[in-house]
C-alpha positions as CSV (number, residue, x, y, z in Angstrom):
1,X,-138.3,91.7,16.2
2,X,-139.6,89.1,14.2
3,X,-139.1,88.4,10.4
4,X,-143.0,88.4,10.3
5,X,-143.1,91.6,12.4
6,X,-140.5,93.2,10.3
7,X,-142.7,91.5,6.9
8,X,-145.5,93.4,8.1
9,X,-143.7,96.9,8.8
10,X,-141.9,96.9,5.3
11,X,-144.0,95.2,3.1
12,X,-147.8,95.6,4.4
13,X,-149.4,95.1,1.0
14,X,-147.6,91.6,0.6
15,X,-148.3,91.2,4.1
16,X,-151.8,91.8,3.8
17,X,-152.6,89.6,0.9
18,X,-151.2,86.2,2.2
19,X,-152.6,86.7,5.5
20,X,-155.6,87.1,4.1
21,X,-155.1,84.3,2.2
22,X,-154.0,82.2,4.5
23,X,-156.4,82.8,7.2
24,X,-159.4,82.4,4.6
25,X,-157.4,79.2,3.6
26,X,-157.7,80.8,-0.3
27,X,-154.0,80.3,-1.0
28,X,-152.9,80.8,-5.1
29,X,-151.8,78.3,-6.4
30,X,-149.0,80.4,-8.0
31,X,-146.9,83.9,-6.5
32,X,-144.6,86.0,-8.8
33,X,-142.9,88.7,-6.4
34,X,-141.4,91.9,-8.0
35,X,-138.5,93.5,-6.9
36,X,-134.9,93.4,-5.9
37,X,-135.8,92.3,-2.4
38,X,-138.4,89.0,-3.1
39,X,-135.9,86.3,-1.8
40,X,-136.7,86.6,1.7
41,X,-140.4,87.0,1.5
42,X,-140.8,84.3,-1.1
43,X,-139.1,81.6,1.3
44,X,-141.6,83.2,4.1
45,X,-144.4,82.2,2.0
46,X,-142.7,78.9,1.4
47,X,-142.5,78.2,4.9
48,X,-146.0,79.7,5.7
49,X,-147.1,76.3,3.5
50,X,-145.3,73.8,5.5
51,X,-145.4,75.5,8.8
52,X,-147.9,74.0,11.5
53,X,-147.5,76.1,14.3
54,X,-149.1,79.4,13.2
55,X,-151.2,81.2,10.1
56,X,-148.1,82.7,8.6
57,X,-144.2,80.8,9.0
58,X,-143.1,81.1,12.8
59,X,-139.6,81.0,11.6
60,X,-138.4,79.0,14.6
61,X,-139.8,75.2,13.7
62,X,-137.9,72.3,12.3
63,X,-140.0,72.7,8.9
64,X,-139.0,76.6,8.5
65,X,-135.2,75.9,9.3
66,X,-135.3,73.2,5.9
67,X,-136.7,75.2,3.8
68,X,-134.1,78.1,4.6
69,X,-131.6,75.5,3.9
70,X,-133.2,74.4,0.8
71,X,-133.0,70.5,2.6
72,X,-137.1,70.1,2.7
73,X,-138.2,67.2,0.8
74,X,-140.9,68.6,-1.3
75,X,-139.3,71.9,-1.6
76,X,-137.4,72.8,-4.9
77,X,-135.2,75.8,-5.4
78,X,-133.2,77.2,-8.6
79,X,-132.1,81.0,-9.4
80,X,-131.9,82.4,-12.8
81,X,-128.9,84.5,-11.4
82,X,-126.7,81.1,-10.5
83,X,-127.9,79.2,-13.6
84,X,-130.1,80.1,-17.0
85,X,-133.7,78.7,-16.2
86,X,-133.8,76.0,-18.9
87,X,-136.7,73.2,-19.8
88,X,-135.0,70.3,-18.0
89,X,-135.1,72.5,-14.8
90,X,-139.0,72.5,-15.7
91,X,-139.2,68.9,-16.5
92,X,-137.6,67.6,-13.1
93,X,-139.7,69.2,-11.1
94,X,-142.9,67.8,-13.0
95,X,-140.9,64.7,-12.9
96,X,-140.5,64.7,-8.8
97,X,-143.7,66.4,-8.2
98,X,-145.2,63.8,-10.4
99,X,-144.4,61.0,-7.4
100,X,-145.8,60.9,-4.0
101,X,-144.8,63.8,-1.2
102,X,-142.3,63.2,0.8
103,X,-143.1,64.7,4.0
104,X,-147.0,64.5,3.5
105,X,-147.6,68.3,3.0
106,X,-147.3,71.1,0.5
107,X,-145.2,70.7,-2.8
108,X,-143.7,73.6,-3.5
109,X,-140.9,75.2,-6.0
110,X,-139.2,78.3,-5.8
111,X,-137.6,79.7,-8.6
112,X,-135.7,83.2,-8.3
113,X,-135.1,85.5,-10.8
114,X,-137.7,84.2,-13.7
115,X,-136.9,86.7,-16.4
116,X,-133.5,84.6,-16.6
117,X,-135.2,81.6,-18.2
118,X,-135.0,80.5,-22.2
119,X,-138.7,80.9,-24.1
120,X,-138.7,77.0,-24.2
121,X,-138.5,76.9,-20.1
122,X,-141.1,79.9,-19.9
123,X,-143.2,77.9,-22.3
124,X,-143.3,74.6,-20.6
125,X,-143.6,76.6,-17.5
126,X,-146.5,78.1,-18.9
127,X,-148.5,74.4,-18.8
128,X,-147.9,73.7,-15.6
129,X,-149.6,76.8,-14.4
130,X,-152.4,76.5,-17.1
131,X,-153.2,72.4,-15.1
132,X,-152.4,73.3,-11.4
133,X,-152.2,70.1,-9.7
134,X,-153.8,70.2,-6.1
135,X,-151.4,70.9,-3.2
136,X,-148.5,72.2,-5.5
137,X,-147.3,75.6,-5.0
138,X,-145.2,77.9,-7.2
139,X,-143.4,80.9,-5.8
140,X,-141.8,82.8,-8.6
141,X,-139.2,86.4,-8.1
142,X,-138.3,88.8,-10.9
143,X,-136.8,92.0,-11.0
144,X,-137.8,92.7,-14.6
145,X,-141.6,92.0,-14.8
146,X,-141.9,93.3,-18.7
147,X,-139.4,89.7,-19.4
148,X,-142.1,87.7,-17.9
149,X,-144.7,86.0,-20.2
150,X,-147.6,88.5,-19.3
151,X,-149.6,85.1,-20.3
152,X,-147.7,83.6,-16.7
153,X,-148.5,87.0,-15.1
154,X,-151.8,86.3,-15.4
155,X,-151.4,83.0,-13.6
156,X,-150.2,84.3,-10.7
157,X,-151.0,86.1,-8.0
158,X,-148.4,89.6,-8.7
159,X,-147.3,91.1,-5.8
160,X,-145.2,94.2,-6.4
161,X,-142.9,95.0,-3.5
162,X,-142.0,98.1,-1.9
163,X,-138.3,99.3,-2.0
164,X,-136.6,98.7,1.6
165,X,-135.7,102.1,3.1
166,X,-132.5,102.7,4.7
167,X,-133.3,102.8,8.3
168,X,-135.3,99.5,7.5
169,X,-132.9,97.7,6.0
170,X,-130.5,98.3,9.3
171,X,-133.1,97.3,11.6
172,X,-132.9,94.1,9.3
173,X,-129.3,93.6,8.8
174,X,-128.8,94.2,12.8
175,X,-131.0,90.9,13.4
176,X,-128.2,89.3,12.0
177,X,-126.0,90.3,15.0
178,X,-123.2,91.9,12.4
179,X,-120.5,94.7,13.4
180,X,-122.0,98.0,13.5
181,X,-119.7,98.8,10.4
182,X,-120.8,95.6,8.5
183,X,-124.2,97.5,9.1
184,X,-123.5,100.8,7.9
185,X,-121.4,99.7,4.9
186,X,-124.2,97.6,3.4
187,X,-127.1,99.6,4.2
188,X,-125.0,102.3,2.3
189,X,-124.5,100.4,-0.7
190,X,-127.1,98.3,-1.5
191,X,-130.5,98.7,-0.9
192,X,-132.3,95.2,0.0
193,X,-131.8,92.7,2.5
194,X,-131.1,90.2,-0.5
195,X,-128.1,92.4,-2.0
196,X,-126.4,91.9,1.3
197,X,-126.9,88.8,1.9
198,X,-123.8,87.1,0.2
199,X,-121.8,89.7,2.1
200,X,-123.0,89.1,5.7
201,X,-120.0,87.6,7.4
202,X,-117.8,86.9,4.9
203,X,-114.3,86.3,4.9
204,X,-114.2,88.7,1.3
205,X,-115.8,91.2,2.5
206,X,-113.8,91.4,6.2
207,X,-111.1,91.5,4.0
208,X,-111.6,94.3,2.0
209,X,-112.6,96.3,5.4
210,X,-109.2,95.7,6.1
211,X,-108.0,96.7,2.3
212,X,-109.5,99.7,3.3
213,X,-107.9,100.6,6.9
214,X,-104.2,99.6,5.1
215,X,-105.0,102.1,1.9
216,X,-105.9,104.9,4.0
217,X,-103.2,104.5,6.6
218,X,-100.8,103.8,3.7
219,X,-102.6,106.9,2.1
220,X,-101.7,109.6,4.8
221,X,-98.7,107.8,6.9
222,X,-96.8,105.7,4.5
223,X,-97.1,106.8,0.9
224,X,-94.1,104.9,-0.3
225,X,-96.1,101.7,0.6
226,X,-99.5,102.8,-0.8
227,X,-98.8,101.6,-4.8
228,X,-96.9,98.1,-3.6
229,X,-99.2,97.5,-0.6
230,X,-102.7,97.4,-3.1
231,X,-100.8,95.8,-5.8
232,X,-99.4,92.6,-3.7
233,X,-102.7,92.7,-1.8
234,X,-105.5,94.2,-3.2
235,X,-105.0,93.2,-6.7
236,X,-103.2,89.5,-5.6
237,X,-106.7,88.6,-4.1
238,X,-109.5,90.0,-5.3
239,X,-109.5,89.4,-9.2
240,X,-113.1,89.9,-9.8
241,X,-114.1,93.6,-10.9
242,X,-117.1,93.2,-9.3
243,X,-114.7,92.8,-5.8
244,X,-112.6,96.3,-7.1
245,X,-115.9,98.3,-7.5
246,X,-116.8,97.3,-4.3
247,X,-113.6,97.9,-2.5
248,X,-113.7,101.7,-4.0
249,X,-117.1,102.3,-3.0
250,X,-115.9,100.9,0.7
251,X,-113.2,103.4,0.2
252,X,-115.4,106.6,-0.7
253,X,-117.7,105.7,2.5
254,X,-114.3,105.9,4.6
255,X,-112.8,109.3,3.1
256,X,-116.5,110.8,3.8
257,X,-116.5,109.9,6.9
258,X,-113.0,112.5,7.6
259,X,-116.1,115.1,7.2
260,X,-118.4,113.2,9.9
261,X,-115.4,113.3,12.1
262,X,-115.0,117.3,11.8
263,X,-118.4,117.7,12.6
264,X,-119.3,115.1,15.1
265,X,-121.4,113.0,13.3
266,X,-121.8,109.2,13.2
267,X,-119.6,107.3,11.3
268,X,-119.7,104.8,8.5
269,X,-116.8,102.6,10.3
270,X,-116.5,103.6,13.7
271,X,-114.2,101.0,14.6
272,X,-111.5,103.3,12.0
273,X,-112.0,106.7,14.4
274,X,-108.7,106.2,16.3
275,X,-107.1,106.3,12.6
276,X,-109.2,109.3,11.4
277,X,-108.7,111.2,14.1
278,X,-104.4,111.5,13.2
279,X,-105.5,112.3,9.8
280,X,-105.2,116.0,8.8
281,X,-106.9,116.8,5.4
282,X,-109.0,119.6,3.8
283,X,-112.0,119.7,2.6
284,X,-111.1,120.3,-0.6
285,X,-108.0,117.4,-0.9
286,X,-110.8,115.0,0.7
287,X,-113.2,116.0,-2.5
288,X,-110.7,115.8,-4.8
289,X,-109.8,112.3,-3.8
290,X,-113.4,111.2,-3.7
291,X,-113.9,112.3,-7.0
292,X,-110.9,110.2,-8.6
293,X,-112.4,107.3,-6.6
294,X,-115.6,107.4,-8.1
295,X,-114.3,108.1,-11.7
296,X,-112.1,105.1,-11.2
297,X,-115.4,102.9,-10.3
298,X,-117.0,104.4,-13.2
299,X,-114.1,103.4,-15.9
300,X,-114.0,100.1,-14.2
301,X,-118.0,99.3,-15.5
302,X,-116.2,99.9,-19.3
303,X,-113.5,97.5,-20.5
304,X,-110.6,99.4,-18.9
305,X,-108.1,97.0,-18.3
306,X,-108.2,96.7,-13.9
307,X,-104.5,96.5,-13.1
308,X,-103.8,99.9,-15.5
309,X,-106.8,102.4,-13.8
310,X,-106.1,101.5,-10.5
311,X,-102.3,102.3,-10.9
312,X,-103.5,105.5,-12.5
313,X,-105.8,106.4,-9.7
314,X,-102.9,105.9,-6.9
315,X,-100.0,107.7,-8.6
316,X,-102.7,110.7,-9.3
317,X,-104.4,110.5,-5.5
């Protein structure tokens, strides 16, 4: 299925409005999309302004595949999550778009996350909306409307999106021809296409599968190992909090599945059935467990210091 298929299934109101606008050839001169899951349908409307072989981005052309790689010559790109939005962001792109295209088409910038920008960057922002300059196109995302200048809402066109269901969000994720557990792991824990993103075939995050298999294994078979195993491993590699809270959460998906397995249902990792099925566990130990997990992944959002809670959790699991 297409990304313009999929578009259309998951986000009809979005869809609706630029084909309309498209078609009509009424295009705003400025979008602001709202919601966790804006990144990919703010590059399709991107694309839709460059691309030559259909009404709406055909995903497939020369001109689509540079602006996915950010390497299109009249295409600017900057997140508010990888950098504060600042005014010298603003004034290069006024500065560049000031000049002569490139490629002899649209101009466009993208700028993610918008709420992440300083009052003076807003501000100056603010003016270029207020002049539009024929044939330059802003596409802005937020997650956080209410931290947007309601004075740059109303120079855009506002699209709100709709959350991305579960079953959606696999149908996605499986266009990206991941492991079925990559698939059910990420559909599990976040809930946009964007979320995942970073996480689709990554050497971190095959990793911490793995992290997984060995705790569990080391859990049930080899207790003596389990402390040293996560502390030389576990620990060693993954530094980042952010890493340890996902690892647990990994780890709760696994221990639920022992239920799945009792009652024949599909698994979260199905590629770790040989190892659940030589696991022999109540109901009750399995909750029990679970629980610690998540009140581990809970402390872990304070200031508890990393090293210390996760010691505590595996002499008390």
């Amino acid at each position: 299925m297409s990304y313009k298929e999929i578009l259309k299934q998951q986000q009809p109101i979005l869809y609706q409005i630029i084909s309309k606008s498209f078609k009509n050839n009424k295009i705003p001169h400025a979008f602001l999309l709202v919601g966790k899951n804006a990144r990919q349908p703010a590059h399709f409307i991107a694309k839709s302004l460059i691309c030559e072989n259909d009404v709406l981005a055909c995903d497939h052309c020369n001109e689509c595949r540079r602006i996915d790689e950010h390497n299109y010559g009249d295409f600017i790109y900057c997140n508010g999550l990888e950098e504060t939005i600042k005014k010298p962001h603003i004034e290069y792109i006024q500065e560049q778009f000031s000049k002569s295209a490139l490629e002899g088409k649209s101009k466009i910038y993208l700028m993610e996350n918008i709420e992440n920008s300083t009052i003076e960057a807003m501000n100056s922002l603010l003016k270029m909306l207020e002049e539009p300059t024929s044939g330059v196109y802003a596409i802005f995302t937020c997650q956080n409307l209410n931290r947007v200048l309601s004075t740059i809402q109303s120079r855009c066109q506002v699209i709100q999106l709709l959350p991305v269901s579960q079953k959606s969000l696999k149908e996605e994720l499986k266009r990206d021809d991941i492991l079925e557990d990559d698939i059910n792991i990420l559909s599990e824990l976040f809930t946009s296409y964007d979320e995942c993103q970073k996480y689709i075939e990554s050497d971190m995050f095959e990793k911490l599968k793995l992290e997984v298999y060995h705790f569990l294994d080391d859990l049930y078979f080899h207790r003596d190992n389990l402390i040293i195993n996560v502390q030389t491993h576990l620990l060693k590699d993954f530094k980042e909090k952010e890493n340890i809270q996902l690892f647990l959460n990994m780890l709760v998906l696994a221990l639920r599945d022992l239920f799945h397995v009792k009652h024949s249902m599909n698994l979260t990792y199905p590629s770790f059935l040989s190892l659940y099925k030589r696991i022999n566990d109540s109901d009750e130990n399995i909750i029990n467990k679970i629980d610690l997990i998540l009140n581990t992944e809970y402390l872990l959002s304070t200031n508890a210091n990393v090293m210390l809670l996760m010691d505590s959790m595996m002499f008390r699991i």
